[in-house]
Structure formats: structure tokens, C-alpha cells
VEXVOMI-96356 format. One record per atom (N, C-alpha, C): atom name; x, y, z. Coordinates in Angstrom, 2 decimals, always signed. Layout:
N
  atomo        X        Y        Z
     CA        X        Y        Z
...
REM end
This chain:
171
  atomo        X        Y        Z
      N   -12.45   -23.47   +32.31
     CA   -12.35   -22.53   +31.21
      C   -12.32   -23.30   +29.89
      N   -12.80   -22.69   +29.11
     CA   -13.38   -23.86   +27.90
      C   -11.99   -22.67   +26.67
      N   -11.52   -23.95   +26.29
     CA   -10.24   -24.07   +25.63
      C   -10.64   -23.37   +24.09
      N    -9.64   -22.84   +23.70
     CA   -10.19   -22.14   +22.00
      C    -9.10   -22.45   +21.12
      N    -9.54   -22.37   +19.93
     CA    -8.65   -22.89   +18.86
      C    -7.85   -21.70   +18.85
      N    -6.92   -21.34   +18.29
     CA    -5.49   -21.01   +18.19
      C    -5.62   -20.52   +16.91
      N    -5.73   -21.66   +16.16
     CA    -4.99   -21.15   +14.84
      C    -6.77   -20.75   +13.69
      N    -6.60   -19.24   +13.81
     CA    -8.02   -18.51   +13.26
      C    -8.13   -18.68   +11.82
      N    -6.78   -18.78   +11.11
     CA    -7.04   -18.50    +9.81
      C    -8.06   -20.03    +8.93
      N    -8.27   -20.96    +9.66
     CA    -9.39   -22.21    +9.37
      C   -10.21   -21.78    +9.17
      N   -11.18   -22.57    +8.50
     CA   -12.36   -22.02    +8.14
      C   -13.15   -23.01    +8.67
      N   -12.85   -23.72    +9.33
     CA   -14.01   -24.52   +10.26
      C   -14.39   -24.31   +10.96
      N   -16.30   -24.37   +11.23
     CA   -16.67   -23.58   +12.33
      C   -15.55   -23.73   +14.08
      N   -16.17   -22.64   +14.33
     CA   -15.62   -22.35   +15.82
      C   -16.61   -21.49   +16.23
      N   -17.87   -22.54   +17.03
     CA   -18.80   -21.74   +17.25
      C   -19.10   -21.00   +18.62
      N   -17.58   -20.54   +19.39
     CA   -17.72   -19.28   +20.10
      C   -17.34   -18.10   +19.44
      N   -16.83   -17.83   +18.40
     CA   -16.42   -16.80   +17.82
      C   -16.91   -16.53   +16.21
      N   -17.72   -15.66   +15.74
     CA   -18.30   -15.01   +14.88
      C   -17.49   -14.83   +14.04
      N   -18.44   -15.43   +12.51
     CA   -17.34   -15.42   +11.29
      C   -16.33   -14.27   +10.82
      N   -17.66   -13.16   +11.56
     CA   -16.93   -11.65   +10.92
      C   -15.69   -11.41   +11.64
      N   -16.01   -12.14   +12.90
     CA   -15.11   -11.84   +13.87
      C   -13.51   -12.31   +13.31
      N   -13.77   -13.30   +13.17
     CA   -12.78   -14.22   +12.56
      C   -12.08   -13.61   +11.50
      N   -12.97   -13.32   +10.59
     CA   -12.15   -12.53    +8.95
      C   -11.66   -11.55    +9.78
      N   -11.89   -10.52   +10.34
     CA   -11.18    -9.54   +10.94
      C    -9.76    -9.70   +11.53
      N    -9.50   -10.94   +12.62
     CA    -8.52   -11.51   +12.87
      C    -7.44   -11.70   +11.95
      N    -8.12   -12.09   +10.97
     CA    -7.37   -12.66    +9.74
      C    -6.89   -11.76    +8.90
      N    -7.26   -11.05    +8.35
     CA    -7.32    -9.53    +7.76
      C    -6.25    -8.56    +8.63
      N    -6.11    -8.64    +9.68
     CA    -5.50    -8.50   +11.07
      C    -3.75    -8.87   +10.75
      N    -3.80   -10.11   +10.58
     CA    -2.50   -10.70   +10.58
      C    -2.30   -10.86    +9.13
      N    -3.06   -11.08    +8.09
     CA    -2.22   -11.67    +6.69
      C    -2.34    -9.79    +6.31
      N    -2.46    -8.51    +6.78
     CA    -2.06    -7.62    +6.13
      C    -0.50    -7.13    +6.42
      N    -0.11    -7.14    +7.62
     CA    +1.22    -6.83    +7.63
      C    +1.98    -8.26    +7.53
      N    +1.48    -9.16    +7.21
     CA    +2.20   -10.83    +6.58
      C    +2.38   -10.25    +5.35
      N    +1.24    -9.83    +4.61
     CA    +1.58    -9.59    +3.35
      C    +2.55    -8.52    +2.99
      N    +2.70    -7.12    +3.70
     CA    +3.46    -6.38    +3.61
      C    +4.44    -6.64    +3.63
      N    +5.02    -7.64    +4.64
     CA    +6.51    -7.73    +4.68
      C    +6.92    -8.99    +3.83
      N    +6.28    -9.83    +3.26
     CA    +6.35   -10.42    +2.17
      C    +6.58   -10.12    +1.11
      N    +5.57    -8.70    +0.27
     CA    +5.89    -7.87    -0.64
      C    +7.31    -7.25    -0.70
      N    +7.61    -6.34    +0.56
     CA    +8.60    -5.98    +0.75
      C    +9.99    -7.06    +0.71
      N    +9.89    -7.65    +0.97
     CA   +10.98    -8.52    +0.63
      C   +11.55    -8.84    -0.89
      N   +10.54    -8.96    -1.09
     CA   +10.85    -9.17    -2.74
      C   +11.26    -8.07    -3.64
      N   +10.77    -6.52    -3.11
     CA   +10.91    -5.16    -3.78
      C   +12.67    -5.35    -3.82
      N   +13.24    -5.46    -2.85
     CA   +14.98    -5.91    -2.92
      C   +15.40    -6.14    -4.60
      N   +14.21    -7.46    -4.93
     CA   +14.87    -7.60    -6.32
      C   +14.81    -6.82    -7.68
      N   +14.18    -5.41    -7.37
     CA   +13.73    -4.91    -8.21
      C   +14.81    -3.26    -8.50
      N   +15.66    -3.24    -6.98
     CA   +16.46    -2.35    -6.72
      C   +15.77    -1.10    -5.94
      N   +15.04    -1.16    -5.16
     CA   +14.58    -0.59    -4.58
      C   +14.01    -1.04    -2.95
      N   +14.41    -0.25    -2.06
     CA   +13.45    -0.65    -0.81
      C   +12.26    -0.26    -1.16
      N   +11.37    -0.58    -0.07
     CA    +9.87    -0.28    +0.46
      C    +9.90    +1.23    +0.44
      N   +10.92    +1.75    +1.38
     CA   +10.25    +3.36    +1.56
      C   +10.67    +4.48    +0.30
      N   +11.72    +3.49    -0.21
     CA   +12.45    +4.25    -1.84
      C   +11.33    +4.25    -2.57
      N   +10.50    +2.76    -2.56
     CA    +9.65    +2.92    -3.55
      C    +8.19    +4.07    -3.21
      N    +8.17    +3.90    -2.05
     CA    +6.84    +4.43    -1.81
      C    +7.22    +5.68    -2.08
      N    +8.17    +6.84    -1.96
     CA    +8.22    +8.19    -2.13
      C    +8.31    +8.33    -3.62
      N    +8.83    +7.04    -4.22
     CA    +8.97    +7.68    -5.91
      C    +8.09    +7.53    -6.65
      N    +6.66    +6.80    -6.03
     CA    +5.29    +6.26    -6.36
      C    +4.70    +7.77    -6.33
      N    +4.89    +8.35    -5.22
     CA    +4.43    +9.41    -4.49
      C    +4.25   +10.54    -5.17
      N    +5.93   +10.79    -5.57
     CA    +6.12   +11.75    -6.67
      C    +5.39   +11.61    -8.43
      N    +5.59   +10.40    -8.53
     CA    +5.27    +9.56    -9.69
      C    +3.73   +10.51   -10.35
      N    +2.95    +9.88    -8.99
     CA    +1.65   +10.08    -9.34
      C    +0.70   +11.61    -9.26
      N    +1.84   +12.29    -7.58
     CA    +1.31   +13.51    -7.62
      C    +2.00   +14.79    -8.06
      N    +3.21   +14.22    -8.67
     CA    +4.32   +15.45    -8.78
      C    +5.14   +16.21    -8.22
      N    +5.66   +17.15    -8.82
     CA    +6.76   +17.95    -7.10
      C    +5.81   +17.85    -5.96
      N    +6.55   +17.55    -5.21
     CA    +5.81   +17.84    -3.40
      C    +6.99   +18.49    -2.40
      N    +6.43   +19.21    -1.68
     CA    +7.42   +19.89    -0.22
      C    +7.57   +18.69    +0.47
      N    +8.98   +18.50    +1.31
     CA    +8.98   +17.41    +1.95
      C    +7.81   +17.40    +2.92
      N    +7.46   +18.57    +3.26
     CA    +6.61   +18.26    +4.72
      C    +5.11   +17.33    +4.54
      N    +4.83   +17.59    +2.69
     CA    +3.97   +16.38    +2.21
      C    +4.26   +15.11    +1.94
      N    +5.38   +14.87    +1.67
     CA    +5.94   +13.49    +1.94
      C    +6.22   +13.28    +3.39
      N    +6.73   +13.69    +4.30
     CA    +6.68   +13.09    +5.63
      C    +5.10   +12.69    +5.92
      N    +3.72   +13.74    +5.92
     CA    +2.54   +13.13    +6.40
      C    +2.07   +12.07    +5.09
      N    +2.36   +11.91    +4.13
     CA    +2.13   +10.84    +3.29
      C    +2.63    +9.71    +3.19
      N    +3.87    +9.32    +4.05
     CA    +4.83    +8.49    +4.25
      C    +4.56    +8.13    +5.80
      N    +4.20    +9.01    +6.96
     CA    +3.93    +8.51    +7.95
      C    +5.10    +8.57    +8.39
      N    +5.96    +9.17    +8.37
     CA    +7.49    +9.06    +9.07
      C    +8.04   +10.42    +9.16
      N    +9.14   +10.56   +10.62
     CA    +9.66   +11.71   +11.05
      C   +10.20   +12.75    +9.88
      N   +10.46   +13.91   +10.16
     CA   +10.89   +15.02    +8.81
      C   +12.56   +14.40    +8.58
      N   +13.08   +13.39    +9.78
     CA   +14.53   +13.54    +9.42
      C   +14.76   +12.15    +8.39
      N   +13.58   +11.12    +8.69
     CA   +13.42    +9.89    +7.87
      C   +13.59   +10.75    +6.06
      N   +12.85   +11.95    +5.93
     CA   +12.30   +11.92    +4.95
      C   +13.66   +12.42    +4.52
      N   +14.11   +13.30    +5.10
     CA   +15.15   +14.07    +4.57
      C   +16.53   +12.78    +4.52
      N   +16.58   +11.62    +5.17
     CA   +17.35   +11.03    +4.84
      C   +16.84    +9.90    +3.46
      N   +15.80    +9.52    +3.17
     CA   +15.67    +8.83    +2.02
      C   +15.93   +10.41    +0.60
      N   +15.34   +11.56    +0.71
     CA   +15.55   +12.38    +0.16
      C   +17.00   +12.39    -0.55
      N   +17.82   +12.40    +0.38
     CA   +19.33   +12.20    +0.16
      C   +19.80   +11.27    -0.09
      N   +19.63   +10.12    -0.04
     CA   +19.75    +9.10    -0.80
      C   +19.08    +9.00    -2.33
      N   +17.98    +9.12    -2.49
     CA   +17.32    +9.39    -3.78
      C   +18.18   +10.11    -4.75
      N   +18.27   +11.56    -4.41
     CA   +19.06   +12.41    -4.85
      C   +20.84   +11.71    -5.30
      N   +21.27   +11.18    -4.29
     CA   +22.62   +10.81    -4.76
      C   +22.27    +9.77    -5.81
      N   +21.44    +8.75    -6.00
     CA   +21.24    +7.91    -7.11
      C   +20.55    +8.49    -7.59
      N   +20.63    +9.86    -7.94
     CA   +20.00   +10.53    -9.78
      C   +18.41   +10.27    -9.55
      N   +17.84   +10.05    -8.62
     CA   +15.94    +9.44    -8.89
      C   +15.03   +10.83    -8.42
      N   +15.98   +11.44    -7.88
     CA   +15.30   +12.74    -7.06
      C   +16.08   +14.22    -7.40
      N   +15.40   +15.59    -7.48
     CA   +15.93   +16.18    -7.57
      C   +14.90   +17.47    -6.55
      N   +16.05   +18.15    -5.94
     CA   +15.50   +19.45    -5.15
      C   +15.69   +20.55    -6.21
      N   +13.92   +21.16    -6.19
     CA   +13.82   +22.66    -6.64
      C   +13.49   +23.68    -6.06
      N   +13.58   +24.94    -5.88
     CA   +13.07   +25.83    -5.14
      C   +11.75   +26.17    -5.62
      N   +10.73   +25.93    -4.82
     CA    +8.96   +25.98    -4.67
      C    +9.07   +27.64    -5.22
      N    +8.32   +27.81    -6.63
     CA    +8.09   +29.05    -7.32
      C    +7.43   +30.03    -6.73
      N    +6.69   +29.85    -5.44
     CA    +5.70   +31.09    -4.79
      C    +6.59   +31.13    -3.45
      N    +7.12   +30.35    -2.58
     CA    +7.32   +29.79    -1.59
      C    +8.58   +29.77    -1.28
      N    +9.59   +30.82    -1.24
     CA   +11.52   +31.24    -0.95
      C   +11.43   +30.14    +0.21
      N   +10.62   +29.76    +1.54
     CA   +10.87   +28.47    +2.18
      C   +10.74   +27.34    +1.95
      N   +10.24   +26.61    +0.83
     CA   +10.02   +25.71    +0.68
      C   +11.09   +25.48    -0.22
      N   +11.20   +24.14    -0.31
     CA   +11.87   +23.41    -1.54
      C   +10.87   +22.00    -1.74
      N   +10.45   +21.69    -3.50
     CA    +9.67   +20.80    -3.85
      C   +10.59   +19.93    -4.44
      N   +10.16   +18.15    -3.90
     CA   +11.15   +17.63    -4.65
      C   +10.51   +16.82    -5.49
      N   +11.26   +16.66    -6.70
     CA   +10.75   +16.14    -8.12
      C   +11.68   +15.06    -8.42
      N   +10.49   +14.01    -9.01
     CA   +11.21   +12.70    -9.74
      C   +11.83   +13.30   -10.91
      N   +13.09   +12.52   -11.30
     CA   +13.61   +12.18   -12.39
      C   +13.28   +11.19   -13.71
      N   +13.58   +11.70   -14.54
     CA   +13.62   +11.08   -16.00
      C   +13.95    +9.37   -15.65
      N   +14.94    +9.84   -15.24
     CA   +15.81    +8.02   -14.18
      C   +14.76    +7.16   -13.47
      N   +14.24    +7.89   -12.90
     CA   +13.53    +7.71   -11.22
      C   +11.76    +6.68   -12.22
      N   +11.65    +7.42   -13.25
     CA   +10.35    +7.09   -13.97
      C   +10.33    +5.96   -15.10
      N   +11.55    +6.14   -15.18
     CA   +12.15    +5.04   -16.10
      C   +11.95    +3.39   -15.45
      N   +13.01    +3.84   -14.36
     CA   +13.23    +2.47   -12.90
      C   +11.84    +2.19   -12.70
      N   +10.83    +3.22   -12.32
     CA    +9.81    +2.65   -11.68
      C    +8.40    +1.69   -12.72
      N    +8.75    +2.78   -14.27
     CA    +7.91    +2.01   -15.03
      C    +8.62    +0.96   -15.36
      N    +9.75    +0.18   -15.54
     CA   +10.67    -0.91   -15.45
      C   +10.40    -1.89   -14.59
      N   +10.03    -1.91   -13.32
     CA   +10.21    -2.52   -12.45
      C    +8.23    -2.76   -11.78
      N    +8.30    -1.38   -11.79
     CA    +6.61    -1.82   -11.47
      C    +6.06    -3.19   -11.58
      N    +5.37    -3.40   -13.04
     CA    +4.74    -4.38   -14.16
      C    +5.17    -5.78   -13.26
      N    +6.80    -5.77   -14.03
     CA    +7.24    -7.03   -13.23
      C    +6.86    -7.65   -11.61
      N    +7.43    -6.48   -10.42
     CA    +7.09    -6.49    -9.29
      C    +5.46    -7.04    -8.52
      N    +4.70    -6.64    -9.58
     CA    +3.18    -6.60    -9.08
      C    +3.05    -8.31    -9.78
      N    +3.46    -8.39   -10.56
     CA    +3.76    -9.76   -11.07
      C    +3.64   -11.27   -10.35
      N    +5.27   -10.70   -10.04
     CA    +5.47   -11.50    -8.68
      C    +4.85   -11.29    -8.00
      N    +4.61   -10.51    -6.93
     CA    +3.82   -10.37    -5.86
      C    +2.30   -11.02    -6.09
      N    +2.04   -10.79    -6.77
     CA    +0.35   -11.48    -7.26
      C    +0.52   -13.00    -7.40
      N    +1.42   -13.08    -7.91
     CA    +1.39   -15.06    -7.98
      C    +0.77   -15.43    -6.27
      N    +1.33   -14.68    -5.17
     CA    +0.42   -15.32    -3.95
      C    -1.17   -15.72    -4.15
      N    -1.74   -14.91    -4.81
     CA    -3.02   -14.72    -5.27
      C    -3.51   -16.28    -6.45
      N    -2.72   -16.90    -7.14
     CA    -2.93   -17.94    -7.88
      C    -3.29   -18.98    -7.79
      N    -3.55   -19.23    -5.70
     CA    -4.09   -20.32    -5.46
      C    -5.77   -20.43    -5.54
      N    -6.09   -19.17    -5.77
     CA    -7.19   -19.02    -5.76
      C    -8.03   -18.93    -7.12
      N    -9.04   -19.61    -7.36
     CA    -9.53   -19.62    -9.03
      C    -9.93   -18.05    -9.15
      N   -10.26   -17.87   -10.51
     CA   -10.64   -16.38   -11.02
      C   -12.28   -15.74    -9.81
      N   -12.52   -16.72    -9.91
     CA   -14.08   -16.71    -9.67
      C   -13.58   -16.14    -7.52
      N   -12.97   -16.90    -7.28
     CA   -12.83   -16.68    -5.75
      C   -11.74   -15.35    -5.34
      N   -10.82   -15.11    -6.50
     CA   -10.04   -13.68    -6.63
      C   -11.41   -12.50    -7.01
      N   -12.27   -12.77    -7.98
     CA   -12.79   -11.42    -8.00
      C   -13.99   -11.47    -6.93
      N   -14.47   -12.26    -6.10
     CA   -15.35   -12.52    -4.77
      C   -14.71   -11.16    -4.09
      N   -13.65   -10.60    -4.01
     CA   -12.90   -10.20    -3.18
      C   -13.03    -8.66    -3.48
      N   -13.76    -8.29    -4.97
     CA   -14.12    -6.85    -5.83
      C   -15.10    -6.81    -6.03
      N   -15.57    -5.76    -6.15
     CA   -17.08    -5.10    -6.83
      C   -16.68    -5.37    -8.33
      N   -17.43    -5.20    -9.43
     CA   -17.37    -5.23   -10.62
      C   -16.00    -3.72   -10.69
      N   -16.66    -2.76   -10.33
     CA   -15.96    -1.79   -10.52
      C   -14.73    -1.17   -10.05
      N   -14.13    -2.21    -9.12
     CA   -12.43    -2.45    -9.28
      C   -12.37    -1.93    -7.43
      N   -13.68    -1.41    -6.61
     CA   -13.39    -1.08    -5.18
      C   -14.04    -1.86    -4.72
      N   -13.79    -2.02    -3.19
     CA   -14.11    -2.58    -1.57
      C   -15.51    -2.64    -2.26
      N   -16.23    -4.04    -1.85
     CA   -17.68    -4.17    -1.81
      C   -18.24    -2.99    -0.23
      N   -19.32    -2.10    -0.09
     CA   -19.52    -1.24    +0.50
      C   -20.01    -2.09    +1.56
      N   -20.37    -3.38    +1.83
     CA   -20.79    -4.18    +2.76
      C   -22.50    -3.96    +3.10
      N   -22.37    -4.87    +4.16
     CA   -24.50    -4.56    +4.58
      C   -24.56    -4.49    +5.77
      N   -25.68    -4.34    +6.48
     CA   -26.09    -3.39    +7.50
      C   -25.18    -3.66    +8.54
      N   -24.73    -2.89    +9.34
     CA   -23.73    -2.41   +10.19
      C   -22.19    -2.59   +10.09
      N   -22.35    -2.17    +8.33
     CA   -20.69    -1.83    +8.30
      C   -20.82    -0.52    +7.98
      N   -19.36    +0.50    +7.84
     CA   -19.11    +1.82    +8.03
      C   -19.94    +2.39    +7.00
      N   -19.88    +1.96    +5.66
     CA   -20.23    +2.34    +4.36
      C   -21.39    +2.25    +4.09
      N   -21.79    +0.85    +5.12
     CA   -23.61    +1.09    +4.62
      C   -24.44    +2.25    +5.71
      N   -23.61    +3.11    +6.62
     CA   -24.43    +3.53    +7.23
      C   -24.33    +5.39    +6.61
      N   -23.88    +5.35    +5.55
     CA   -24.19    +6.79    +4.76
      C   -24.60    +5.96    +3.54
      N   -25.94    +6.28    +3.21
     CA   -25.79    +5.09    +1.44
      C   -25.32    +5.74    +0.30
      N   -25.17    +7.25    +0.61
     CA   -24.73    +8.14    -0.47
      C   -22.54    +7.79    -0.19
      N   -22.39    +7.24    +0.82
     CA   -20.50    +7.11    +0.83
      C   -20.55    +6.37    -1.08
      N   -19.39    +7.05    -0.97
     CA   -18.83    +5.97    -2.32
      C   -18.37    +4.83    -1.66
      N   -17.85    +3.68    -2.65
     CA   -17.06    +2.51    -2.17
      C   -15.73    +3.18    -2.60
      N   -14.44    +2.10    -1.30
     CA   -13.24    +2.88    -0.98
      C   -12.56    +2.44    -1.94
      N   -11.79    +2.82    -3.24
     CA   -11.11    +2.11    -3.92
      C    -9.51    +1.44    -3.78
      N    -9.44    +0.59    -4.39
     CA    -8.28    -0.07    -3.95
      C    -7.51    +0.17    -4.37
      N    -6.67    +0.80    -5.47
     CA    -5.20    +1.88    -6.04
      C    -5.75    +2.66    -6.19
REM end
């Protein structure tokens, strides 16, 4: 049995296994590397990961019913209802009763909640991007279209096989 290298993230050939193959691997492992890297650092900003992601949430789309934050968050209705309650006790969240909807309740960021996040944002992305500094300008934007999304790729990737798809953007 003919022996294989181990460690994928090299860039020296390894000519049983296909480059694409390879970036995939890689792409594979440095995305939840990077996640929990990011996340680590959100700590210093006063916020967890899932604090931040619901107040992003609200931030950008406004009141929401929890049951749109649970499928936007990816987590059980009782996850939501427990960061909910936490939010709420630190002033970042507030429950209203949904104006068409006597069952629903929409919950809305705070004055507080927008404050913290435009505070902390700027800085946060900051830090987190210095990972990115080993790389010159020229080999960071390799990685974008001019126009700020995913290059749509060439023949037999997802995007080139509708030519009318848009490219997927990245925020």
C-alpha cells in the first residue's frame, strides 16, 4: 500500500491527490480552525459567539419572532429562548408583542445592544484579520472578485453551471 502524506495543508505536489482536491481538504479544516479561533477572541470584546450572532441578526434585520432566530441561528427553540434571556437581563434585548400576531412576540435590539456592537465590531474584525497579514495585498485579494464576492469558478463548479447564477457574496 503506497503511503500518503498526512499533512494536506503543503503545497507541494502530491501527485496522487488533485489540487482541487486538496484546497477542499483545506478549506475543510482551516474553516472551523478559523471559527473557533475567531470565537475565542470575541471573549474580549464582551460578548460570546452566539450573543453576538443574534445581536448581528437583529442589528441588520430588525424585530424578529424567535422562531426566526432559532432557523437563523441553527439551534433548538430552548437555546434561543435561553440566550434571549440572557440578552434581555443585560439591557441588549427587549420582548414586544408582534402588532398583527397576539401569538407571537418579536424581539428587538436595544439602544445598548447597538451601541456595544458598533463599539466592538470595527475593533473585533481588526483583530481577527491580522491572521490574514501574512499574506501580501496582491495574494489577500486573489481570494475576491473585484466586486467584493466568491470568484463564480470554471467549468464544473456549481456557479458555472447556471451562467445567469450571481456570484455568492461574502457579508
Amino acid at each position: 500500500m503506497k503511503s500518503r502524506k498526512k499533512n494536506i495543508a503543503y503545497l507541494e505536489p502530491v501527485e496522487d491527490i488533485p489540487v482541487a482536491h486538496r484546497l477542499s481538504e483545506v478549506f475543510w479544516i482551516l474553516g472551523p480552525a478559523f471559527a473557533r479561533w475567531a470565537d475565542s477572541h470575541m471573549g474580549h470584546h464582551g460578548f460570546t459567539p452566539q450573543r453576538m450572532r443574534l445581536m448581528a441578526l437583529l442589528f441588520k434585520n430588525g424585530p424578529m419572532k424567535m422562531s426566526a432566530l432559532r432557523k437563523e441561528l441553527g439551534v433548538t427553540a430552548t437555546n434561543v429562548t435561553a440566550l434571549v434571556d440572557a440578552l434581555e437581563n443585560d439591557g441588549l434585548v427587549v420582548r414586544k408583542p408582534h402588532a398583527t400576531d397576539r401569538r407571537a412576540t418579536l424581539i428587538n435590539i436595544t439602544p445598548k445592544a447597538e451601541k456595544k456592537l458598533k463599539d466592538s465590531c470595527g475593533p473585533f474584525k481588526d483583530q481577527v484579520s491580522q491572521l490574514f497579514t501574512c499574506f501580501s495585498k496582491t495574494e489577500q485579494v486573489q481570494f475576491l472578485s473585484p466586486d467584493g464576492a466568491l470568484p463564480t469558478g470554471g467549468p464544473g463548479c456549481l456557479s458555472a453551471r447556471d451562467p445567469a447564477a450571481p456570484a455568492v457574496p461574502i457579508m
